[in-house]
N, C-alpha and C positions, 0 to 999 in steps of 0.2 A: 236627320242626316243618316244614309247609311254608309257602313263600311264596307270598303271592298279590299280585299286581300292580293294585289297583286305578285304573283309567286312565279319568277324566273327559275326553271329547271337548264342554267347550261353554266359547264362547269369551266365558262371564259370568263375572265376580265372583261373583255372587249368584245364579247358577243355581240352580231347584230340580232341576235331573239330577245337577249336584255334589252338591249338601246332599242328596239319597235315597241315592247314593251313600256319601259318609261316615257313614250312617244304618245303611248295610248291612254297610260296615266292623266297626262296632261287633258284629254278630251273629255274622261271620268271626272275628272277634280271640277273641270268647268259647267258640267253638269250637276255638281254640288254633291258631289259622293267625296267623304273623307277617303284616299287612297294610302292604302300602307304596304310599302314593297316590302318584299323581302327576294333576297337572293341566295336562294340554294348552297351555294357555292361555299358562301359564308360558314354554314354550319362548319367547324370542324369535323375532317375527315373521320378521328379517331372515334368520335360520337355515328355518324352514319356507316362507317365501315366494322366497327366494333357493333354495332345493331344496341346501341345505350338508347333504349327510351325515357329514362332516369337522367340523360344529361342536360345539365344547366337549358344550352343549345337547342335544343330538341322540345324540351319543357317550353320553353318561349316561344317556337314556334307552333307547337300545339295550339297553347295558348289565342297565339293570334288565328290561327285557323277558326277556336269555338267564335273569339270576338267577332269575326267576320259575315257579316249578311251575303256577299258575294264574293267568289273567289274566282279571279282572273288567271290561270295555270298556263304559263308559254313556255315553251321544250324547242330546243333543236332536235331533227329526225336522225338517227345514226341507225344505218343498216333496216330500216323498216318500222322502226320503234322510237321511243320517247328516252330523253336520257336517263343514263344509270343514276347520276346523283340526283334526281327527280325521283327514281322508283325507291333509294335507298329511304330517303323522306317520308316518300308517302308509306312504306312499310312499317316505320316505326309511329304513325299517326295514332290512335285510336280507330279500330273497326271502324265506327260509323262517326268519325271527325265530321262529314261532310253533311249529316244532315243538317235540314232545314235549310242548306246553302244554294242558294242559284250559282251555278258553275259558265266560264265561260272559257273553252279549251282551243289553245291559240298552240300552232307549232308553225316552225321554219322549216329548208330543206335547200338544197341545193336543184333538187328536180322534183318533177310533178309526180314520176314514179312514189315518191314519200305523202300525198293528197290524204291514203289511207290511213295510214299512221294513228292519224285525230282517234278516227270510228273505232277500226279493229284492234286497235293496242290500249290508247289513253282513256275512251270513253268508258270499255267497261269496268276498269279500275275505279272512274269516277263514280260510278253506278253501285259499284261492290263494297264502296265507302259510303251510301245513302243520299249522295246529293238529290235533295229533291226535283231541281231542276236543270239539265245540261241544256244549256241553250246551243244554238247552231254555231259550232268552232270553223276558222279559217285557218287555211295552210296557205305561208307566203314564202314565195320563193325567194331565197340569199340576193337574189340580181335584183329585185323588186328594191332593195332596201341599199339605201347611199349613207352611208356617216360621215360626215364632215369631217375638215380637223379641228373645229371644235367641240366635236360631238354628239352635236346636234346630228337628228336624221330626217332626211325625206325618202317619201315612199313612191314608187311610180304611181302614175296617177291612176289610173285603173286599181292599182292593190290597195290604193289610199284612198277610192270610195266606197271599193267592200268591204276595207276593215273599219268604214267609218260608220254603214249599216251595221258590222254585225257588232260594233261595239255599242249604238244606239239602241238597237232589241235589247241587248243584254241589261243595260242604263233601263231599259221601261220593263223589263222581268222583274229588275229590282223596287219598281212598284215609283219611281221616276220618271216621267215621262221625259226625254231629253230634248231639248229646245227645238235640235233640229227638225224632233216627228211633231211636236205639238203644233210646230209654226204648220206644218205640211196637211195637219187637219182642216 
């Protein structure tokens, strides 16, 4: 079985890039990948904003980073970019945290103006941390994504079948081939 590290970069409670996230979880898990969130947010401030690589916090999620075969990374876009409490993170990782990892780079946005973000901001961070393989990231727009009030989400149907491909590549990168593509051979 492998693991996949799903890692929420937004600094909400009630994020819709968490809840699409956890949404995609669900399709990882059913394709038989142990999934382990983590959410950014969580870390204490004083550990990411004090830059403590030494802290408890920080140590743990290292940790789950090396345990990780695959790492799911989704970010809201703020002014062009990935968030801060996402860059504060990955700064305090180890240089090359990300080798050997097939990476899979997910962001939201309010407009399409933010499409770029993934490539010209997150990608080559990803790259500069050794991920061996960035597979093809989606950007979904805020309107695309409904939460209940149960908090369950759906996705419009169009953004819900290309995050259903790019989450499937990423499922068969991980050396999985996922139900959906096997049935389709």
């Amino acid at each position: 079985m492998t693991t996949v590290l799903s890692v929420s970069g937004s600094p909400s409670a009630t994020s819709r890039t968490a809840r699409l996230l956890r949404h995609l979880d669900q399709r990882l898990t059913a394709q038989g990948h142990e999934v382990i969130p983590l959410d950014v947010r969580t870390v204490p401030a004083e550990a990411l904003l004090g830059a403590d690589p030494r802290h408890p916090a920080v140590v743990a999620a290292a940790g789950l980073f090396a345990r990780a075969d695959g790492i799911v990374i989704a970010t809201p876009v703020y002014k062009a970019s990935y968030s801060g409490v996402l860059k504060a993170l990955l700064d305090l990782l180890p240089q090359y945290a990300l080798t050997g990892k097939t990476v899979l780079p997910l962001a939201t946005g309010g407009s399409t103006a933010h499409v770029l973000a993934l490539d010209y901001a997150l990608r080559p961070v990803l790259n500069s941390m050794g991920a061996d393989h960035i597979v093809q990231g989606w950007f979904t727009l805020d309107s695309d994504i409904a939460v209940r009030e149960d908090g369950s989400v759906t996705v419009a149907p169009s953004a819900a079948e290309a995050l259903g491909q790019v989450v499937d590549r990423f499922s068969a990168a991980l050396g999985r081939t996922a139900p959906f593509l096997a049935a389709a051979s």
